[in-house]
C-alpha positions as CSV (number, residue, x, y, z in Angstrom):
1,X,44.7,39.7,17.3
2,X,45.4,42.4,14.7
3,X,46.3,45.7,15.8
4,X,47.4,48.9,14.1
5,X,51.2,50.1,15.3
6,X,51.1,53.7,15.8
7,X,54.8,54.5,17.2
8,X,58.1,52.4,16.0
9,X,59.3,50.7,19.0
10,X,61.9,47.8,19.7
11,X,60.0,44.9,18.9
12,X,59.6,45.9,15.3
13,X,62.6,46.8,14.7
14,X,64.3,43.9,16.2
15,X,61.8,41.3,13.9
16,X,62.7,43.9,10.9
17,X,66.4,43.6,11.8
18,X,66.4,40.3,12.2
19,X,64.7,39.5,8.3
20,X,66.8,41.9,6.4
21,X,66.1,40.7,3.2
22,X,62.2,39.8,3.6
23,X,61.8,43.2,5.2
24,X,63.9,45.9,2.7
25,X,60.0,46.9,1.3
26,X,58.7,47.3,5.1
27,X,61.9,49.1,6.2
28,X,62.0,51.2,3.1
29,X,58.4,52.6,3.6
30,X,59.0,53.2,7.2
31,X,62.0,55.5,6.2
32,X,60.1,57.4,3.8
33,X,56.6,57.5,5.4
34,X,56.8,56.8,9.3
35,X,53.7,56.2,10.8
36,X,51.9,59.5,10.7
37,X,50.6,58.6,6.7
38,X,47.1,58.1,6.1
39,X,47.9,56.2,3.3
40,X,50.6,53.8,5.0
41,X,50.1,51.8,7.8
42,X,51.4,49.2,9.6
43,X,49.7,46.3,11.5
44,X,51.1,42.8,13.4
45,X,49.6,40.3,15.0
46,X,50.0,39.4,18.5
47,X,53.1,41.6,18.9
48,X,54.7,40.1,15.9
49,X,54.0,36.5,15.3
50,X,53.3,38.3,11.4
51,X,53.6,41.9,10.4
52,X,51.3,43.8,7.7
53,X,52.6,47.1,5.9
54,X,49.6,48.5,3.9
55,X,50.5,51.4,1.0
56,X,47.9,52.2,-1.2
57,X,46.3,49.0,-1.2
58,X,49.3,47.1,-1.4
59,X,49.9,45.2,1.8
60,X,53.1,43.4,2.4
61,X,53.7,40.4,4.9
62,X,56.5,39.0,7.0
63,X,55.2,36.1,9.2
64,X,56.7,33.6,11.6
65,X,55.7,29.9,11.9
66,X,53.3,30.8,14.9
67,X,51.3,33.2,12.5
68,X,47.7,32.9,12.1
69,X,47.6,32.8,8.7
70,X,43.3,32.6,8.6
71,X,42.9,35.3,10.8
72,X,45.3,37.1,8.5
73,X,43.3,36.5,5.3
74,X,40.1,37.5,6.9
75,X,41.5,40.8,7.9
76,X,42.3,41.3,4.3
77,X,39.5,40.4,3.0
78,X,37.6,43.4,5.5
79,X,39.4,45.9,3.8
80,X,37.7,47.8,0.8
81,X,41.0,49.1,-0.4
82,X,42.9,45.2,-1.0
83,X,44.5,45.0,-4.1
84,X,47.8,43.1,-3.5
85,X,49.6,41.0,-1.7
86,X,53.6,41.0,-1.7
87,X,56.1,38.3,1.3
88,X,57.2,35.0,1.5
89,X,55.8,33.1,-1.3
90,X,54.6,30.3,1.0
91,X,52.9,32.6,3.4
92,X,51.1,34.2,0.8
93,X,50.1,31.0,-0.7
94,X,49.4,29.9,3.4
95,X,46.8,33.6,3.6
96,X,45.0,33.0,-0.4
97,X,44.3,29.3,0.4
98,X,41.5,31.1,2.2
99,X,40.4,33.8,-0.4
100,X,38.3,33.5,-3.2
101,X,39.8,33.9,-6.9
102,X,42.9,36.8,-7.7
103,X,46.4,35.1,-8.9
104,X,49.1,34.3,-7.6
105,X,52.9,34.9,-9.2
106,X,56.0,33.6,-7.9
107,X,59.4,34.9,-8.3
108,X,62.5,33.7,-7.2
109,X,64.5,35.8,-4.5
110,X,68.5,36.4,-5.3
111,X,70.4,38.3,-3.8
112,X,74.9,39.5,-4.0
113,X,77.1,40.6,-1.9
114,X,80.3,40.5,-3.8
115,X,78.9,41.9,-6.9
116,X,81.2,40.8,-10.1
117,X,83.7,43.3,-11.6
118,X,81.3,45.9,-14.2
119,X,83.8,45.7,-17.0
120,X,82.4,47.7,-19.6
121,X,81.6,51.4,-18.8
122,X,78.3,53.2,-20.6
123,X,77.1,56.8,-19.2
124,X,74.8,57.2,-16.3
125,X,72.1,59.3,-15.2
126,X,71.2,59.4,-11.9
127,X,68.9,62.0,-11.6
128,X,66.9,61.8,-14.4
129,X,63.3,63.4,-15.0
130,X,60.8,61.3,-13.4
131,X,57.9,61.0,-16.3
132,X,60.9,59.6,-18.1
133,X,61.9,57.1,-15.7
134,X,58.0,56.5,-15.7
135,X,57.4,55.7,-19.1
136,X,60.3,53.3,-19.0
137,X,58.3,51.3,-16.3
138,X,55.8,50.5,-18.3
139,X,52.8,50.6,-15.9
140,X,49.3,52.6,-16.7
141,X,49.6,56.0,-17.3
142,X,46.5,56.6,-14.6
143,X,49.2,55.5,-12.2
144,X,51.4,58.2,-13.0
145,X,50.8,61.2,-10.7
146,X,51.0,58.6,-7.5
147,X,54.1,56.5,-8.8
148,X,56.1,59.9,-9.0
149,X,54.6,61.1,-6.0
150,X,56.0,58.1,-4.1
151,X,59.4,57.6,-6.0
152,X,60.1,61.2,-5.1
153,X,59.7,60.3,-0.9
154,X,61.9,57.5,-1.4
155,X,64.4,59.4,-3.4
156,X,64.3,62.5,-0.9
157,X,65.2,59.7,1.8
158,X,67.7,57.4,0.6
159,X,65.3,54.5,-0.1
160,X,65.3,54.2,-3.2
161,X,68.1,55.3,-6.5
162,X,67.4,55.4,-10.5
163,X,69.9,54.5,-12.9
164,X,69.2,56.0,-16.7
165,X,71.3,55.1,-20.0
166,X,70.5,57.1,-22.8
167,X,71.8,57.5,-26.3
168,X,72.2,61.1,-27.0
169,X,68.6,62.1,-25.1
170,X,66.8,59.1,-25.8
171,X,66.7,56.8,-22.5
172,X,67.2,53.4,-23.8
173,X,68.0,51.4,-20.8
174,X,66.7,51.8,-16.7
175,X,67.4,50.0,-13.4
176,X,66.1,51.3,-10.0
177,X,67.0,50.2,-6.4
178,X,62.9,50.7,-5.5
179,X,63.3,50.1,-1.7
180,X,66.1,50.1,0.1
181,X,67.1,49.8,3.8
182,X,70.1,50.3,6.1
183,X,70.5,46.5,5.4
184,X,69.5,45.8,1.8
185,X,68.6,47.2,-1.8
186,X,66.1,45.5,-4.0
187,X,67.3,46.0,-7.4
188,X,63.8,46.5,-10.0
189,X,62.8,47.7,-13.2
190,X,65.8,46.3,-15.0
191,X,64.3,46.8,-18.6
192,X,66.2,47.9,-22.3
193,X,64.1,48.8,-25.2
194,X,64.0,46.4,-28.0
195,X,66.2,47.5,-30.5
196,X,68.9,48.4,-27.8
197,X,69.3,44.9,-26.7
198,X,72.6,42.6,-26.3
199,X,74.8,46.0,-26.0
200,X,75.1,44.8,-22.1
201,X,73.2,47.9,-20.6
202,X,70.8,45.3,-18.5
203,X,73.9,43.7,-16.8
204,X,76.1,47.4,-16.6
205,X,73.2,49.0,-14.8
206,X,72.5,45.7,-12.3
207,X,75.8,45.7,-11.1
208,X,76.2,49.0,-10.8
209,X,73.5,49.4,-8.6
210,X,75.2,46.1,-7.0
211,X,78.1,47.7,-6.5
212,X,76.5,51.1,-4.9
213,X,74.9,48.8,-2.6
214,X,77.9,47.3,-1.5
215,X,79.8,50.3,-0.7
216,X,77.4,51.0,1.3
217,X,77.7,48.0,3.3
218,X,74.4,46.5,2.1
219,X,73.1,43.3,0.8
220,X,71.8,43.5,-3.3
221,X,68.2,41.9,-3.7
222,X,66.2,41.2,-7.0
223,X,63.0,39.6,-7.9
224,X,63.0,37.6,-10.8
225,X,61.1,34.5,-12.9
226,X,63.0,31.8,-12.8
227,X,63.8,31.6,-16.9
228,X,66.4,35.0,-15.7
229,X,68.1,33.0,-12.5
230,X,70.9,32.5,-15.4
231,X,71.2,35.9,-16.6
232,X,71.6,36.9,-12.9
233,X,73.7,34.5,-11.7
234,X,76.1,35.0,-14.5
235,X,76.4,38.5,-13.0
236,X,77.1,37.2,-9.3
237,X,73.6,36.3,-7.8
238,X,72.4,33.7,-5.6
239,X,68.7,32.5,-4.9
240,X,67.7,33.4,-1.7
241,X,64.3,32.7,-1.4
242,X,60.7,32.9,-3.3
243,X,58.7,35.4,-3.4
244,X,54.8,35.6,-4.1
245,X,52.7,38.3,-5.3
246,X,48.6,37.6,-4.9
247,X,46.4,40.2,-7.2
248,X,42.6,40.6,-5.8
């Protein structure tokens, strides 16, 4: 059975504790939002054999081996608002086996601990203007208003950081940490414009956000297809895991 968790109590945190790296979107949300959000919820199945965290339409997943994966798809496919699926790339592929069209993308997991010495030193802003950081993101401008709504929650709580280079007032290069716990970071958004590529801003901005992480004690996460596993192994990584991402 499915059921909506409507107070934060032991047993989730002890299945969040004990996934660190799986859970650093989950954990991330429930700093920023607790469970008091209409549009953020939180759902498990049978006390935790697989737990659901719903923002937006966005649900993400961490399941067990005992987790129903059928009953799991059929409870997404009852809700209007379903757009996405992020977890484990195998229990994601385990819940669409029984849905009907949307795609499936898988990206390898890596993760650092030691990050690798940054070398080279460029400028950074950490606090820059968020329509700026937007438009370096690249998504659709209709998504705008709720991207900077939510990035300024996580910001305002520790969950999240921005790191801007810009030459003179022109951003040119961006990295985020887009979730982070009191156990992980998951380092995103790592993009250059064209014509600013191969000056090293990518890698300068990675590890530095690396190497924020691990001051603070916590592990560095990224996403990534698996034509960049060089780039970011070069620059101290190690795959972890997979990661799937279903799109209705």
């Amino acid at each position: 059975m499915i059921t909506q968790i409507t107070q934060v109590n032991e047993t989730l945190l002890t299945i969040l504790r004990k996934t660190p790296l799986e859970a650093v979107r989950i954990s991330a949300l429930l700093d920023t939002y607790g469970l008091n959000q209409p549009f953020f919820t939180v759902y498990w199945q049978d006390n935790g054999k697989a737990i659901l965290a719903e923002l937006d339409g966005t649900f993400f997943i961490i399941a067990s081996k005992g987790a129903n994966y059928e009953e799991l798809s059929l409870f997404l496919r009852m809700k209007p608002s379903f757009a996405q699926l992020i977890g484990n790339y195998q229990a994601v592929r385990q819940i669409i086996t029984y849905q009907q069209g949307g795609k499936c993308d898988r990206f390898v997991q890596m993760f650092s601990i030691f990050p690798l010495d940054i070398g080279r030193s460029f400028s950074i802003d950490k606090h820059p203007d968020l329509q700026e950081a937007f438009q370096m993101t690249h998504l659709p401008e209709e998504q705008a208003n709720a991207w900077k709504r939510d990035m300024t929650a996580r910001l305002y709580h520790k969950a999240a950081n921005i790191y801007l280079i810009r030459n003179q007032t022109e951003p040119i290069s961006i990295c985020m940490i887009s979730a982070q716990s009191g156990y992980a970071g998951l380092i995103s958004s790592v993009y250059t414009k064209k014509m600013w590529r191969g000056n090293g801003y990518a890698s300068f901005l990675t590890l530095s956000a690396a190497k924020d992480l691990f001051m603070a004690n916590k592990t560095a996460l990224l996403e990534c297809k698996e034509t960049l596993c060089p780039f970011y192994a070069r620059l101290g990584f190690s795959m972890s895991g997979e990661i799937g991402v279903y799109v209705v």
